[in-house]
LUMLUMDREN-2810 file (N, C-alpha, C; in Angstrom, 1 decimal):
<atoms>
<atom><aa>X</aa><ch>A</ch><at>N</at><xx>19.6</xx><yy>68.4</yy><zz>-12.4</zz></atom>
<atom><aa>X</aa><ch>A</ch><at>CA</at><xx>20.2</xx><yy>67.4</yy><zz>-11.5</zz></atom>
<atom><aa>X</aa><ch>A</ch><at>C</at><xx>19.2</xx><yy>66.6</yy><zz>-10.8</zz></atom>
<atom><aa>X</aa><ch>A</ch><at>N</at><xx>18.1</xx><yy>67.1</yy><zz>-10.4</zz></atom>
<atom><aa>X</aa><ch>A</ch><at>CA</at><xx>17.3</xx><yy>66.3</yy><zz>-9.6</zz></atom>
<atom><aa>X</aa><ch>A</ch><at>C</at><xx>16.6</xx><yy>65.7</yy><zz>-10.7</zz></atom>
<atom><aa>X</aa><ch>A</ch><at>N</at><xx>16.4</xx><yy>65.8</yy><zz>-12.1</zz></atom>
<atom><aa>X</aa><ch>A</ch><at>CA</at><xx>15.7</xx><yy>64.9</yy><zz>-12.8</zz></atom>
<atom><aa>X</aa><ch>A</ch><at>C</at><xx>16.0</xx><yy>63.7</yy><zz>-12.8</zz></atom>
<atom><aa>X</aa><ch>A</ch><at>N</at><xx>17.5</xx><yy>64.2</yy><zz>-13.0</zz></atom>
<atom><aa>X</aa><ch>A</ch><at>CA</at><xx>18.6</xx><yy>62.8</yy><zz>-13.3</zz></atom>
<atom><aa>X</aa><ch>A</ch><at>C</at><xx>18.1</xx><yy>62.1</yy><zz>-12.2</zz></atom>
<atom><aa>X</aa><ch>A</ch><at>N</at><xx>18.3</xx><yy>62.1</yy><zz>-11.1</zz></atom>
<atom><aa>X</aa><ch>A</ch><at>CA</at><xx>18.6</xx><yy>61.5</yy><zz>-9.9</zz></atom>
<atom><aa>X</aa><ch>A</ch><at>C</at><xx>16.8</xx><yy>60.6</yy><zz>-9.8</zz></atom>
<atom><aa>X</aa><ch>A</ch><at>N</at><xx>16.0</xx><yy>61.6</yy><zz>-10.4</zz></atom>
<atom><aa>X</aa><ch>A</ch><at>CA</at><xx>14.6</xx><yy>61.0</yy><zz>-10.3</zz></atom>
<atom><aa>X</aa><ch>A</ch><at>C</at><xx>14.7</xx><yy>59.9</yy><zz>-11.2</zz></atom>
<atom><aa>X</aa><ch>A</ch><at>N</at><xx>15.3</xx><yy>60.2</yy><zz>-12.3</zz></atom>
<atom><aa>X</aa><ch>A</ch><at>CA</at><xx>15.9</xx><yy>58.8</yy><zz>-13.5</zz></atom>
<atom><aa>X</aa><ch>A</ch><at>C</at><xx>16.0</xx><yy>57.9</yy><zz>-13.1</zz></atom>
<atom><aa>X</aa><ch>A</ch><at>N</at><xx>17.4</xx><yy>58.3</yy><zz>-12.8</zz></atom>
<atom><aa>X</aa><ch>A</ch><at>CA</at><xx>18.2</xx><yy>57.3</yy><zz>-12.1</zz></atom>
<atom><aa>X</aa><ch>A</ch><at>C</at><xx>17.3</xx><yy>55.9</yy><zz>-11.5</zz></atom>
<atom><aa>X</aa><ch>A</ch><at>N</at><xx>16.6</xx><yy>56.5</yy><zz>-10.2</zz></atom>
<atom><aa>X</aa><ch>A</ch><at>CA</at><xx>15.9</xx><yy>55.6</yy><zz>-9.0</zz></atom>
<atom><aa>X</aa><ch>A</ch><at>C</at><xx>14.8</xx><yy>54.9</yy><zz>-9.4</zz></atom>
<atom><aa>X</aa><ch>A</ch><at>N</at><xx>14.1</xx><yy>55.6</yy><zz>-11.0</zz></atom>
<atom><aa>X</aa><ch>A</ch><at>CA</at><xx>13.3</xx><yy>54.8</yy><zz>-11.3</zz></atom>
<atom><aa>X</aa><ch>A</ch><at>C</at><xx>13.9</xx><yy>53.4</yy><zz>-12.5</zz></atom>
<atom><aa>X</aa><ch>A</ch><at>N</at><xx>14.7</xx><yy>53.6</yy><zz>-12.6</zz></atom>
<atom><aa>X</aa><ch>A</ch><at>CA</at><xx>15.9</xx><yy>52.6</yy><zz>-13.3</zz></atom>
<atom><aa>X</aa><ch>A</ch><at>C</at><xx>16.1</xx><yy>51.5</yy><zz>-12.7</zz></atom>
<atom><aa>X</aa><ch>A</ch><at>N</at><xx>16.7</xx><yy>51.9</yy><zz>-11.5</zz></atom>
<atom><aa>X</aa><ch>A</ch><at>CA</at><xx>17.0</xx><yy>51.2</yy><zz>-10.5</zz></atom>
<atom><aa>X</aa><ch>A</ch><at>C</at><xx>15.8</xx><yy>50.3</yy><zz>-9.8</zz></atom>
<atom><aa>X</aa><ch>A</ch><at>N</at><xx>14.4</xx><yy>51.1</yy><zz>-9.9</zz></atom>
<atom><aa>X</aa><ch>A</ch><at>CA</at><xx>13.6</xx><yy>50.3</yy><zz>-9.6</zz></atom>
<atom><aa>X</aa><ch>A</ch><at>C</at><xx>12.7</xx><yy>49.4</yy><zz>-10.1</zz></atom>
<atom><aa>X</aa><ch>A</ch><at>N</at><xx>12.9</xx><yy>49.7</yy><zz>-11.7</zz></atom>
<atom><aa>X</aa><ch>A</ch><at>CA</at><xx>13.0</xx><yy>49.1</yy><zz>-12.4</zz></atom>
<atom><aa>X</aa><ch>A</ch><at>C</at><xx>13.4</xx><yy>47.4</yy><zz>-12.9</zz></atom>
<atom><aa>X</aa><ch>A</ch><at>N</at><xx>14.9</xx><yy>47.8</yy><zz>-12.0</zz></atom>
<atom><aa>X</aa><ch>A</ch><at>CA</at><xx>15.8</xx><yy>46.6</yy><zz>-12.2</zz></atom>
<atom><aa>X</aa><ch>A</ch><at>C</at><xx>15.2</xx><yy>45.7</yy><zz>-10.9</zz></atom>
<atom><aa>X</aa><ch>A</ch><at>N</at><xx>15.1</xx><yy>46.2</yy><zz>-10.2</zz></atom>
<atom><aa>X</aa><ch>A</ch><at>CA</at><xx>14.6</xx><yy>45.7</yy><zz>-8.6</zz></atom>
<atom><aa>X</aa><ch>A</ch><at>C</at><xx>13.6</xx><yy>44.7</yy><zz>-9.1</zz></atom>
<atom><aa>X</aa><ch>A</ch><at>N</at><xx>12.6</xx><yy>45.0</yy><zz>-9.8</zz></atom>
<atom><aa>X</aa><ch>A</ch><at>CA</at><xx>11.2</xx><yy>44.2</yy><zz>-10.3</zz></atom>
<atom><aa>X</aa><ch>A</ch><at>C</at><xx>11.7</xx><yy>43.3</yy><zz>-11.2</zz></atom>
<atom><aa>X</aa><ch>A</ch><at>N</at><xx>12.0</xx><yy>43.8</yy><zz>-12.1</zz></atom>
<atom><aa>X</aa><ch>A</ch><at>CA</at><xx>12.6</xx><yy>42.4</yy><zz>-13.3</zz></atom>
<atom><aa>X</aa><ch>A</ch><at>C</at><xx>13.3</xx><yy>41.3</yy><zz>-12.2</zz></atom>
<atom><aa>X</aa><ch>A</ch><at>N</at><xx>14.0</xx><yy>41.9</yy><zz>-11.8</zz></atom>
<atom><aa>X</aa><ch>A</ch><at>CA</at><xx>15.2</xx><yy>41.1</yy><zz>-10.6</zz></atom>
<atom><aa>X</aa><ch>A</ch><at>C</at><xx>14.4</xx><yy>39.7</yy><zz>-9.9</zz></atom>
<atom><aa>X</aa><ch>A</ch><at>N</at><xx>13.1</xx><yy>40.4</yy><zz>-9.6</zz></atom>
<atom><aa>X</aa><ch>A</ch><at>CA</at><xx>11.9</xx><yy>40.0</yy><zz>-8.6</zz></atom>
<atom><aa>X</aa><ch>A</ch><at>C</at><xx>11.3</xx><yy>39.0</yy><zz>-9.8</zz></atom>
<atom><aa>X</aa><ch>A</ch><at>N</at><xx>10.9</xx><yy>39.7</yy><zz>-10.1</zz></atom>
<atom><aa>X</aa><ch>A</ch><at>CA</at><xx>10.0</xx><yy>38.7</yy><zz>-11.7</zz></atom>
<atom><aa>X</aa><ch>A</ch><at>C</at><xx>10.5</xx><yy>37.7</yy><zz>-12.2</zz></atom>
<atom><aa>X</aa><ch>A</ch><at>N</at><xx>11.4</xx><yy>37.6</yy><zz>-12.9</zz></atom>
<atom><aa>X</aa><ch>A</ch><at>CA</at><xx>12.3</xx><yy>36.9</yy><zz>-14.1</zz></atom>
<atom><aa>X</aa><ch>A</ch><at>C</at><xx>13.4</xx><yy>35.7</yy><zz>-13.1</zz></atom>
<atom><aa>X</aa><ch>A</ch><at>N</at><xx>12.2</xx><yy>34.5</yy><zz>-13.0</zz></atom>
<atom><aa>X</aa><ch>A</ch><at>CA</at><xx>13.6</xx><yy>33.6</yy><zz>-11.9</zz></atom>
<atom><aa>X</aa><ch>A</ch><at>C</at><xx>15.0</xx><yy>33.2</yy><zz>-13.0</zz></atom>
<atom><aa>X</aa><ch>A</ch><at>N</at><xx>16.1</xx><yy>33.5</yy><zz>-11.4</zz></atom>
<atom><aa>X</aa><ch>A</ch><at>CA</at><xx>17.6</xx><yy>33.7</yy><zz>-12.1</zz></atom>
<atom><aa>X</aa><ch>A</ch><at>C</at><xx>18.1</xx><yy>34.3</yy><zz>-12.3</zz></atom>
<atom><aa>X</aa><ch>A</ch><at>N</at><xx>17.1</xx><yy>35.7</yy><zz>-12.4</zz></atom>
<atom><aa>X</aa><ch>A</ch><at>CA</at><xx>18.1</xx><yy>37.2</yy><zz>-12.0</zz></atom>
<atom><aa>X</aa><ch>A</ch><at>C</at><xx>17.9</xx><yy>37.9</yy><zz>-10.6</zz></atom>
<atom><aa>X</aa><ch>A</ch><at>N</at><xx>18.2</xx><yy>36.9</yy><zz>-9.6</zz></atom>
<atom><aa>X</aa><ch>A</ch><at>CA</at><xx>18.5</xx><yy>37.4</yy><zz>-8.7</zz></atom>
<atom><aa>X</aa><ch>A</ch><at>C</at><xx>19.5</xx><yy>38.7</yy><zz>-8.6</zz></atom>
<atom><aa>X</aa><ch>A</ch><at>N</at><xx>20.8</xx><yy>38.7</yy><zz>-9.5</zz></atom>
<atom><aa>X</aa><ch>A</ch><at>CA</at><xx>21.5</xx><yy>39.4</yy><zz>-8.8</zz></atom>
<atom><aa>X</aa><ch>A</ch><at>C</at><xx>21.3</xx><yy>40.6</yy><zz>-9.6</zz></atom>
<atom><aa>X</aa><ch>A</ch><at>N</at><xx>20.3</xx><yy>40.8</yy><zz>-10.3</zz></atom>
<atom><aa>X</aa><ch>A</ch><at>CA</at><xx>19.9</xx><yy>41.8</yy><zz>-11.0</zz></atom>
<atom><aa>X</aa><ch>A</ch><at>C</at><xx>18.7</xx><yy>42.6</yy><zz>-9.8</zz></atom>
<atom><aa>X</aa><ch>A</ch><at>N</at><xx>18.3</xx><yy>41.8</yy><zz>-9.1</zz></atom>
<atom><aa>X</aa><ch>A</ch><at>CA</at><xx>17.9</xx><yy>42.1</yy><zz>-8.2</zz></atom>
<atom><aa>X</aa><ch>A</ch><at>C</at><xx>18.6</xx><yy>43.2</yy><zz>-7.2</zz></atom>
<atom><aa>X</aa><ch>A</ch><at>N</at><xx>19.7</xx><yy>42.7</yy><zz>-6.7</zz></atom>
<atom><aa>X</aa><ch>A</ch><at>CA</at><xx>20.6</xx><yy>42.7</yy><zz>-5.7</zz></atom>
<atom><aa>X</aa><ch>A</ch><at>C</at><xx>21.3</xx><yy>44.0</yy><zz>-6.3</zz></atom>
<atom><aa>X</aa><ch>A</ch><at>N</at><xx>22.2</xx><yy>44.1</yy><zz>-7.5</zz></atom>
<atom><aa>X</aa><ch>A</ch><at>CA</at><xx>22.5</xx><yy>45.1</yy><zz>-8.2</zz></atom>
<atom><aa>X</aa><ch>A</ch><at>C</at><xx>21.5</xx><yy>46.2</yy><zz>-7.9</zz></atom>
<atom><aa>X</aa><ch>A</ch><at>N</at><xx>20.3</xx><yy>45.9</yy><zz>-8.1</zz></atom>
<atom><aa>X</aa><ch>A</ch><at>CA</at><xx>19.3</xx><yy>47.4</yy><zz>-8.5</zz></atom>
<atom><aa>X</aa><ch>A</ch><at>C</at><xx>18.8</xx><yy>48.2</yy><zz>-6.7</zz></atom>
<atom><aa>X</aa><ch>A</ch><at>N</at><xx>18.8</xx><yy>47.3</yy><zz>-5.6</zz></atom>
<atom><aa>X</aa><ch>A</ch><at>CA</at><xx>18.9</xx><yy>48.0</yy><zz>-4.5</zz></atom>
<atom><aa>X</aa><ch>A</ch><at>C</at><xx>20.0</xx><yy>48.7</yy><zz>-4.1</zz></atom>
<atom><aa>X</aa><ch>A</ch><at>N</at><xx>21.2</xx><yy>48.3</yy><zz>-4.5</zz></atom>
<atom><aa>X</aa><ch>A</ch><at>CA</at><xx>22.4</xx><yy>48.9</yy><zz>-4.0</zz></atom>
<atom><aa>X</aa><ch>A</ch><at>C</at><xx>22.5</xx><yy>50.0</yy><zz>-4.9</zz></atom>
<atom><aa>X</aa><ch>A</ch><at>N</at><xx>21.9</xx><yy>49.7</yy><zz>-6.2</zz></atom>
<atom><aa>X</aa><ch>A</ch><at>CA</at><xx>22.3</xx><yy>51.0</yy><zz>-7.0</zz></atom>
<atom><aa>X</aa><ch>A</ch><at>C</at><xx>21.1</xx><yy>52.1</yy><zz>-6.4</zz></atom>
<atom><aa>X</aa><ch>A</ch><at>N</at><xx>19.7</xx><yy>51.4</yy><zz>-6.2</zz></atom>
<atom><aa>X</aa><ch>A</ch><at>CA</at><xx>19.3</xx><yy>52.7</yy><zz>-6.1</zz></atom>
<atom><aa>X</aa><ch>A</ch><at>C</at><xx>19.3</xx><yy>53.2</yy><zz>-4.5</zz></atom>
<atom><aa>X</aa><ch>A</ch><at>N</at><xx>19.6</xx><yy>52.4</yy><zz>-3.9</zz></atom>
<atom><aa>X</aa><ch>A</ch><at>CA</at><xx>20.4</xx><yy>53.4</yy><zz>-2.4</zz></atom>
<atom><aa>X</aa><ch>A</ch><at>C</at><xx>21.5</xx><yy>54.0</yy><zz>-2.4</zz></atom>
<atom><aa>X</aa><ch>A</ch><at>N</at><xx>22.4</xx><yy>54.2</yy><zz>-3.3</zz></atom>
<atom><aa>X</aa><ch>A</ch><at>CA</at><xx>23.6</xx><yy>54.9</yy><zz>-3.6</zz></atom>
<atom><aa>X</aa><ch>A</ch><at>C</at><xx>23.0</xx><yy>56.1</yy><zz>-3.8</zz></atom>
<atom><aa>X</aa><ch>A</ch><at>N</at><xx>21.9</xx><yy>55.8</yy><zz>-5.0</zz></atom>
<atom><aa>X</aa><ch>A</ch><at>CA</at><xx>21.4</xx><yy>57.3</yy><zz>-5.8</zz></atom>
<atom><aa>X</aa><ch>A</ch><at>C</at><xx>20.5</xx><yy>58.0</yy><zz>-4.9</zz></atom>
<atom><aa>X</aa><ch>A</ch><at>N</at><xx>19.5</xx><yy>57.4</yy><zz>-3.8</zz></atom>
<atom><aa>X</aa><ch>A</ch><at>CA</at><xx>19.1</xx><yy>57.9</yy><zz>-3.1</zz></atom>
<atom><aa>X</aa><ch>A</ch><at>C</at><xx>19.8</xx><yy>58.3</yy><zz>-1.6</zz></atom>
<atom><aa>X</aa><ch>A</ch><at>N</at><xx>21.0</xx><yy>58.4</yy><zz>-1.6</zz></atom>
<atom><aa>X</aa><ch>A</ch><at>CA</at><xx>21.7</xx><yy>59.2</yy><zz>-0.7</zz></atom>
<atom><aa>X</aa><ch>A</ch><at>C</at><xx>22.6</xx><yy>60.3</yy><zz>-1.3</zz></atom>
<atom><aa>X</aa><ch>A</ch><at>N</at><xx>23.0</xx><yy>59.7</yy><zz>-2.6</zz></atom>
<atom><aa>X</aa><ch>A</ch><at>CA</at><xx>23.8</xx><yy>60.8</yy><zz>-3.1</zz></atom>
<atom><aa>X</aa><ch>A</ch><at>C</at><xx>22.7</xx><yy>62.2</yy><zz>-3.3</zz></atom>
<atom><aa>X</aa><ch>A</ch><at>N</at><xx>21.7</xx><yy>61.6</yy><zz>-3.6</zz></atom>
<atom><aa>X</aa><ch>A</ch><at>CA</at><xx>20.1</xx><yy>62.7</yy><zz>-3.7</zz></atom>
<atom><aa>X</aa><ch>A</ch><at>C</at><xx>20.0</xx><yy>63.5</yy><zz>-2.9</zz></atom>
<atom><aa>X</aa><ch>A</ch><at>N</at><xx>19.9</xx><yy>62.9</yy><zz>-1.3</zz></atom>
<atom><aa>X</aa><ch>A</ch><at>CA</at><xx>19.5</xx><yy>63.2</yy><zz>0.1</zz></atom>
<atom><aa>X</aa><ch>A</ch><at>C</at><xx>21.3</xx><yy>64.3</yy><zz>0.2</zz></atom>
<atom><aa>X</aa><ch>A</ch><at>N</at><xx>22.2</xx><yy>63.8</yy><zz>-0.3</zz></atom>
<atom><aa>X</aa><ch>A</ch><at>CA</at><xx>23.2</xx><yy>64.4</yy><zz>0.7</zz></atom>
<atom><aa>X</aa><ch>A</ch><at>C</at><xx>23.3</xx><yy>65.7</yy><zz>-0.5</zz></atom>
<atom><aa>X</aa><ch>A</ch><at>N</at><xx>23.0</xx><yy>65.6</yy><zz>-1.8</zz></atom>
<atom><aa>X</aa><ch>A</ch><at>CA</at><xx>23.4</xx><yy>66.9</yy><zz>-2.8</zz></atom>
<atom><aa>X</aa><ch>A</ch><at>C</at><xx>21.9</xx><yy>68.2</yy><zz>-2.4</zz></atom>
<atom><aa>X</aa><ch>A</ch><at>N</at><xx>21.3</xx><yy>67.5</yy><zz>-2.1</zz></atom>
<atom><aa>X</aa><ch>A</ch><at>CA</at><xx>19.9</xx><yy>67.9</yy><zz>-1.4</zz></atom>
<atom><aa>X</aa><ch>A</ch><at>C</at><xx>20.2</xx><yy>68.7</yy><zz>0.0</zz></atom>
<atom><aa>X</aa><ch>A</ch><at>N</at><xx>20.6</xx><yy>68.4</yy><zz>0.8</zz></atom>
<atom><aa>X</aa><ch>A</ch><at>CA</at><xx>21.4</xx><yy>68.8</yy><zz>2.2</zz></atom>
<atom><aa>X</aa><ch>A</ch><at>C</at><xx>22.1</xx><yy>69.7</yy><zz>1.6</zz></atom>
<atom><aa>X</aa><ch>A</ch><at>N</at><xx>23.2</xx><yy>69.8</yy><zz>1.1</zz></atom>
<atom><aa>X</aa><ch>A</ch><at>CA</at><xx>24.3</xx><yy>70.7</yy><zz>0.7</zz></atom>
<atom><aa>X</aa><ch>A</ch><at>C</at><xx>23.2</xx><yy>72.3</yy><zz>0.1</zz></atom>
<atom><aa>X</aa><ch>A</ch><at>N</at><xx>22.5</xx><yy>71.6</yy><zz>-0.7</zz></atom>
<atom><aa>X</aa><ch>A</ch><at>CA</at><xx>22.1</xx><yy>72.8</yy><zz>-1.5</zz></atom>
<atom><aa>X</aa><ch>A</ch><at>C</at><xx>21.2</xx><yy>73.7</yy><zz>-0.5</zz></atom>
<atom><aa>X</aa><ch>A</ch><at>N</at><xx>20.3</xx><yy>72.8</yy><zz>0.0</zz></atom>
<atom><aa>X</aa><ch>A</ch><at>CA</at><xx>19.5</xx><yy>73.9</yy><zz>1.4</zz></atom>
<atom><aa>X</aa><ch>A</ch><at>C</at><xx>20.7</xx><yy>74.6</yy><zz>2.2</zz></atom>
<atom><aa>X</aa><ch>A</ch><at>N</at><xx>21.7</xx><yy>74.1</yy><zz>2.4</zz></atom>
<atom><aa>X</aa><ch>A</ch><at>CA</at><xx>22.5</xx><yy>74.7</yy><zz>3.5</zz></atom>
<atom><aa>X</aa><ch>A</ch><at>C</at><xx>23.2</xx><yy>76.5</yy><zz>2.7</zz></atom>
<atom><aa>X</aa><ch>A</ch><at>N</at><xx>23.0</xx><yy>76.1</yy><zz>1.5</zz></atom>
<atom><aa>X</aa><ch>A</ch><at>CA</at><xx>24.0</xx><yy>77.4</yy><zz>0.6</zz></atom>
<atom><aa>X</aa><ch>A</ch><at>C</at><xx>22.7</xx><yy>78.6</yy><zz>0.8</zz></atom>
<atom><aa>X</aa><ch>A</ch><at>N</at><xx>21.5</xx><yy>78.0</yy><zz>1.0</zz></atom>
<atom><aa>X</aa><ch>A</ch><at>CA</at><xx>20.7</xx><yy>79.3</yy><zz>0.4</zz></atom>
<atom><aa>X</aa><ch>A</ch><at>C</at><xx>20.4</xx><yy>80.2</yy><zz>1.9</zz></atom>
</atoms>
């Protein structure tokens, strides 16, 4: 699960740079923060839960 999530963010950061790079894909830009602050809370909060079980 945590790999994924490591995936995930570097995707996302990924998309952040092209976004940056490539004029006109701003919203490729825009897309790739939102996605990778979703993934980085869903991270933080499945992360929380699991400390709390042990």
């Amino acid at each position: 699960m945590i790999a994924l999530l490591v995936l995930l963010l570097l995707v996302w950061l990924a998309f952040i740079i092209v976004g940056v790079a490539v004029k006109g894909l701003f919203w490729l830009l825009v897309i790739g923060v939102v996605l990778f602050v979703a993934t980085s809370v869903i991270g933080f909060v499945k992360r929380e839960a699991l400390g709390r079980r042990h």
